[in-house]
RODO-997670 format. One record per residue (C-alpha): chain; x, y, z; residue in one letter. Coordinates in steps of 0.25 Angstrom, whole numbers. Layout:
<pts>
PT kette  east north    up rest
PT     A     X     Y     Z    a
...
</pts>
This chain:
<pts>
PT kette  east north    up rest
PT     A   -18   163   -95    x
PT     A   -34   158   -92    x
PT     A   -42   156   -83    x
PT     A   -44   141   -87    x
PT     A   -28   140   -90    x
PT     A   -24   145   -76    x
PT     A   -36   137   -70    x
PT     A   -29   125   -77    x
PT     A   -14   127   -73    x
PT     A   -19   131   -59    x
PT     A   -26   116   -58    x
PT     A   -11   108   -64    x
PT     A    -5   116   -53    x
PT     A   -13   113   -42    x
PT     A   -12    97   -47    x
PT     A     4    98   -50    x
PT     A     5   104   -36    x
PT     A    -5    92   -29    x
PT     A     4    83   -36    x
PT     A    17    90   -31    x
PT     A    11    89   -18    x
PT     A     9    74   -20    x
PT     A     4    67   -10    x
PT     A     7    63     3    x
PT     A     7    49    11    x
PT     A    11    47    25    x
PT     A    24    39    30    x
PT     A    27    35    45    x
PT     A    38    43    50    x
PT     A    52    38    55    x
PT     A    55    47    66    x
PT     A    47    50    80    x
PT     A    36    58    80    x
PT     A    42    70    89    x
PT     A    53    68    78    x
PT     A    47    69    66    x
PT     A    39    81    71    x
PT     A    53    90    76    x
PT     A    61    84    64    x
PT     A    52    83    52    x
PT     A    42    93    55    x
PT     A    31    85    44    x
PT     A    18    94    37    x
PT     A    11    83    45    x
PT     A    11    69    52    x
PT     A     0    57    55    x
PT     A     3    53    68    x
PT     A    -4    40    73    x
PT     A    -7    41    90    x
PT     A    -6    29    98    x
PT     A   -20    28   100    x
PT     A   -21    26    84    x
PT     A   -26    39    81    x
PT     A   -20    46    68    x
PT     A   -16    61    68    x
PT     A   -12    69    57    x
PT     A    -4    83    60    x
PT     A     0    94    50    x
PT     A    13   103    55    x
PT     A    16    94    69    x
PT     A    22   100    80    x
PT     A    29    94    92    x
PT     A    24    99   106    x
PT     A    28    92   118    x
PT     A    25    77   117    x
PT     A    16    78   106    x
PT     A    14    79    91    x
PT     A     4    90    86    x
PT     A    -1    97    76    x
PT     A     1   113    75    x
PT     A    -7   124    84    x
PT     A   -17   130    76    x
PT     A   -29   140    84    x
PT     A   -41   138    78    x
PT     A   -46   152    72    x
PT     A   -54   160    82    x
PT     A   -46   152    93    x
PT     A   -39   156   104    x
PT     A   -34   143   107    x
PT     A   -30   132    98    x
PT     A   -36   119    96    x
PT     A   -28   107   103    x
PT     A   -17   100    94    x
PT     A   -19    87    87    x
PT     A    -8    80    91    x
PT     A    -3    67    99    x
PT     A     8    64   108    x
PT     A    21    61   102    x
PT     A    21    46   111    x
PT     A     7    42   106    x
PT     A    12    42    91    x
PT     A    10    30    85    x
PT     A    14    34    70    x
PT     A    18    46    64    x
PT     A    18    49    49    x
PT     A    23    61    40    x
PT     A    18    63    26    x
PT     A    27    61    12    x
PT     A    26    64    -1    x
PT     A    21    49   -10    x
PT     A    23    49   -23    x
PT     A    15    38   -26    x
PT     A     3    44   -22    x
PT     A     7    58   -29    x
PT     A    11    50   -42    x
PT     A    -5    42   -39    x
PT     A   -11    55   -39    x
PT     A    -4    62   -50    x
PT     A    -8    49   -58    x
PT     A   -24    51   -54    x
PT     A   -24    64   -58    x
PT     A   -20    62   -70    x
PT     A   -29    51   -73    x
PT     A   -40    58   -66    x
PT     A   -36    70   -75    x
PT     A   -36    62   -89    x
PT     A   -47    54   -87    x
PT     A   -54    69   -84    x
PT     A   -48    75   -96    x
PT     A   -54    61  -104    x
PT     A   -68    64   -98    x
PT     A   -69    79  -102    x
PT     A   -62    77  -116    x
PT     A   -71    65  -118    x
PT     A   -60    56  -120    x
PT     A   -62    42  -129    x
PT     A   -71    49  -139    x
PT     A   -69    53  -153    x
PT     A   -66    69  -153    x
PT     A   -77    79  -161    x
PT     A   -74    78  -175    x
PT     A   -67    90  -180    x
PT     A   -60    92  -167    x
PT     A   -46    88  -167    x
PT     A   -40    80  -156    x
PT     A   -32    88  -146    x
PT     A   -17    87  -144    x
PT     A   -14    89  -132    x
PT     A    -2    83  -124    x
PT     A     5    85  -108    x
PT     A    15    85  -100    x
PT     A    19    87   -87    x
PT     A    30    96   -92    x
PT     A    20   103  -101    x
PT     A    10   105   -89    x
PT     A    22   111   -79    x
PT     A    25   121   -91    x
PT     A    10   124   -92    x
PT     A     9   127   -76    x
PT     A    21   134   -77    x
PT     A    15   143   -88    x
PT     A    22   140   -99    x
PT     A    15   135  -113    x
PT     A     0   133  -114    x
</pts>
């Protein structure tokens, strides 16, 4: 295979896996903070303080009264940094991430006019082609493109 061929295929994967990954909206969650955080165990919440101040932590933990984010020293440290956090009584809201498909299916759509309207602009779309050059037939489907990634024809 080529350079330029495995360049390609490398590019349609990294987009099919951005648009597996989809994206991400935030909902308020149903169950009390200390809860959620023993029960659940989310990637990630965005806790909102009574004092109005909004927090986000990845990987929360539980300690004592409070909600925080994980330990991590800071290289060359001996001691840690103090944990972001706030305690459990002083939480106002509390929201977990979730998959959106409306916003996946939004972006699959801009890329794709994003992408067209680039592919218009390089083939120089809305001319007459060169005489003498015939024009190209070329078709695609996503089945088509899941058998190219997967390095069957092509």
């Amino acid at each position: 295979m080529s350079h330029g061929r495995a360049a390609t295929r490398l590019g349609m994967a990294m987009i099919a896996l951005g648009l597996l990954a989809g994206c991400k909206t935030w909902r308020p969650a149903t169950l009390p903070p200390e809860r959620l955080i023993v029960e659940e165990q989310p990637s990630s919440v965005r806790i909102t303080a009574a004092s109005g101040q909004t927090l986000t932590l990845n990987h929360p933990i539980l300690v004592g009264d409070s909600i925080v984010g994980p330990l991590a020293p800071s290289p060359g440290t001996t001691l840690p940094p103090p944990r972001p956090g706030v305690v459990a009584s002083e939480v106002r809201g509390i929201e977990v991430p979730e998959f959106s498909p409306g916003r996946t299916i939004a972006l699959a759509v801009g890329m794709v006019v994003v992408a067209s309207g680039w592919a218009g602009l390089v083939a120089g779309s809305g001319g007459q082609p060169p005489p003498n050059v015939p024009e190209p037939k070329f078709s695609f489907s996503i089945l088509d493109g899941i058998e190219w990634l997967l390095g069957g024809r092509w």
